[in-house]
C-alpha positions as CSV (number, residue, x, y, z in Angstrom):
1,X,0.0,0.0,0.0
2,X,1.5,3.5,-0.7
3,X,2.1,6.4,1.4
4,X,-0.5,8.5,2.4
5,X,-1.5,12.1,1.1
6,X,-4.1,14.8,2.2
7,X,-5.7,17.4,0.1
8,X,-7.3,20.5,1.7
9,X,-9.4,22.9,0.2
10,X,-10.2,26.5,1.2
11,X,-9.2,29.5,-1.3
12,X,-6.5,27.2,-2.8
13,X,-5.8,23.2,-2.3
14,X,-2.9,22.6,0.2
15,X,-1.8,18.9,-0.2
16,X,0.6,17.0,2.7
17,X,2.6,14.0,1.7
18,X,3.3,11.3,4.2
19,X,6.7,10.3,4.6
20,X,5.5,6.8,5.2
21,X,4.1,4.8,7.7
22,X,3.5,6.4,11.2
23,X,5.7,9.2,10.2
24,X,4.2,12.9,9.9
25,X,2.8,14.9,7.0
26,X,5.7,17.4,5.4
27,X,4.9,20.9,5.4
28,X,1.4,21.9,3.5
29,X,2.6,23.0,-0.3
30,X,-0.6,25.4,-1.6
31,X,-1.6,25.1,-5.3
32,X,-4.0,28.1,-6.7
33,X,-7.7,27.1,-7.6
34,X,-11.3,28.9,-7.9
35,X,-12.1,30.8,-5.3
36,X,-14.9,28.5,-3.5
37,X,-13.6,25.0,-4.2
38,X,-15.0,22.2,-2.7
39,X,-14.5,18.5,-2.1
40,X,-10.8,17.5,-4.1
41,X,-10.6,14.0,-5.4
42,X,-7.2,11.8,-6.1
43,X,-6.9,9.8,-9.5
44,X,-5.4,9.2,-12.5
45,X,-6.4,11.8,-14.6
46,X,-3.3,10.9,-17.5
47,X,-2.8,7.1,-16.8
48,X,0.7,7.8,-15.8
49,X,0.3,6.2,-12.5
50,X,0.5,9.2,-10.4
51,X,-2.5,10.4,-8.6
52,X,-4.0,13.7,-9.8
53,X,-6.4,15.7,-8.3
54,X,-9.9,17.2,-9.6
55,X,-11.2,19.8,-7.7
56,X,-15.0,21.3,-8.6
57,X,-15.0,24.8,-7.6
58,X,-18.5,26.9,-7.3
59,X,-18.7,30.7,-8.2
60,X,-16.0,32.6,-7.5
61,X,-17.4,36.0,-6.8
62,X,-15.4,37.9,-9.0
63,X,-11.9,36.8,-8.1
64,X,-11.1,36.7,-12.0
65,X,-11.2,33.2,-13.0
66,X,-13.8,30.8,-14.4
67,X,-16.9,30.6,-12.6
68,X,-18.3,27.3,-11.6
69,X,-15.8,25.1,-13.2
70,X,-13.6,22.2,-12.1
71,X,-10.0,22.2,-11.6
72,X,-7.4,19.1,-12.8
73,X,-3.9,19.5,-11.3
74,X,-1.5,17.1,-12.5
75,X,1.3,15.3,-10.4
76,X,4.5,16.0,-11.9
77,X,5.6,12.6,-10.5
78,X,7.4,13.6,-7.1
79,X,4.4,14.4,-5.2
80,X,3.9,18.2,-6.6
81,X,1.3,18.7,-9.1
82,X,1.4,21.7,-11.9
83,X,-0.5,24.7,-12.1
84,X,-4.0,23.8,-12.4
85,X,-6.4,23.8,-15.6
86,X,-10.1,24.8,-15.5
87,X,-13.0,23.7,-17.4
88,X,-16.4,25.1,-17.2
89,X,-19.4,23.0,-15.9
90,X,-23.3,23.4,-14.8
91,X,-24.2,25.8,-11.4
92,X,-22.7,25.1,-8.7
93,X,-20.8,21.7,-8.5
94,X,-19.9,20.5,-5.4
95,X,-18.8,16.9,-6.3
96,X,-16.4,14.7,-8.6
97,X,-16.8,11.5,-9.5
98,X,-13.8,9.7,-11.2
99,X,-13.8,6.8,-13.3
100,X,-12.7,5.2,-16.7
101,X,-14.8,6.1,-18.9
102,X,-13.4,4.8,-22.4
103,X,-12.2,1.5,-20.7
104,X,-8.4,2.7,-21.2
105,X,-8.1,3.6,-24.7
């Protein structure tokens, strides 16, 4: 089983990696996102074994990016991910759900 990681949302998503079993989280790195973002979610976005996170963000107010949209960071491989991408989707989501869709192809 791997090591454990924790993402946080608020104005940004903070993610903590585990150095391993019983051992503590290193310090939070922050990563930019929609204003209101709510509820991140781990997977493999790329298929490159690395966990990516999707993170649905709600309207932001004003604060100059996309309204109601979802972010995708990608893991660059060494537990960082790069600057997130944004798509826009319906009012107000609040949830991903993250699956293979086109069995692998």
């Amino acid at each position: 089983m791997g090591k454990g990681d924790d993402a946080i949302t608020g104005p940004s998503v903070s993610n903590s990696a585990s150095a391993g079993a019983g051992l503590p989280f290193a310090p939070p790195v922050r990563y930019d996102v929609n204003t209101l973002p709510t509820k991140a979610v781990f997977f493999d976005v790329d298929g490159d074994g690395d966990l990516d996170l999707a993170v649905p963000n709600s309207e932001s107010g004003g604060s100059g990016t996309q309204d109601d949209s979802v972010s995708i960071l990608l893991n660059n491989g060494d537990g960082t991910f790069a600057a997130g991408t944004e798509s826009t989707v319906g009012d107000s989501p609040n949830n991903v759900v993250a699956g293979d869709l086109d069995s692998g192809r």
